[in-house]
Each structure stands twice: as structure tokens, then as C-alpha cells.
Phi, psi and omega in degrees: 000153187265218168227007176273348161315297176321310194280359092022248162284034158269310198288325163311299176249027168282309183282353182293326190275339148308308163316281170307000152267333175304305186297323180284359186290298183306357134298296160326311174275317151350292189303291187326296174333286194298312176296316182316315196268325159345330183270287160352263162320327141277350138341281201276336163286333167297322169314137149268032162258033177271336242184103172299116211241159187246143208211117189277173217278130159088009176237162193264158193211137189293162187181107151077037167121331205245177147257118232244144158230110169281143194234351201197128215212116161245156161259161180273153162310130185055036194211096152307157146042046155289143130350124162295138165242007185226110190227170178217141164236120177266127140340081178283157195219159178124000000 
């Protein structure tokens, strides 16, 4: 054998194994991603503040960190028998 043979088949299975690293990147970081961001995600999917809750008027209700109270429910001018667009809300403490 010559040695333009040899370099030959090295340079032949230096790329398969470069192929098959690629392909396996592209498998790989995909995975990676998702086992990381998993804790996260269920994290940010386990809260109900993602999700609207009925709250009776004047009790405090937990919401994004706080405890939340409604003090104030307006409808708009001149729009019958609309949705209130306008509510207030206070923070409560204690």
C-alpha cells in the first residue's frame, strides 16, 4: 500500500465520523434543550396565574406573587349591555 492510499482511507473515515457527529449533534442539542428547560416549564405551567379564577367581590385572591382584592368593577359609557373593561385592583398585605 502507498501512503496516497493510506490518507486516503483516514481522510474516508475521519468523515464518516464527522458525519455521524453532526447528525448526532442534531439529535443532541434538541434533547439537551428540553431536559434543561423541563423544571422551567413545569414551573411556569404549574401557577394558576396563567388562568382566570372567579374571585367573590371584596375577598383577596393569590395572583402573580401577591395577594390581589377587587375594590372596583366599572362598565364603559354608552355601551349597553357590554363587559366591564375596567376593574381595579388592590394589593393586600398582611
Amino acid at each position: 500500500m502507498t501512503a496516497g492510499v493510506l490518507d486516503r482511507e483516514i481522510g474516508l473515515g475521519e468523515r464518516k465520523w464527522r458525519r455521524r457527529s453532526l447528525w448526532s449533534l442534531l439529535l443532541l442539542i434538541p434533547l439537551t434543550l428540553a431536559i434543561e428547560a423541563y423544571d422551567s416549564v413545569k414551573t411556569l405551567l404549574g401557577n394558576n396565574d396563567l388562568f382566570a379564577r372567579r374571585v367573590a367581590w371584596g375577598e383577596s385572591a393569590h395572583f402573580g406573587g401577591s395577594d390581589w382584592k377587587l375594590t372596583d368593577l366599572r362598565g364603559a359609557f354608552g355601551m349597553a349591555n357590554q363587559l366591564p373593561i375596567r376593574c381595579r385592583f388592590w394589593p393586600t398585605s398582611g
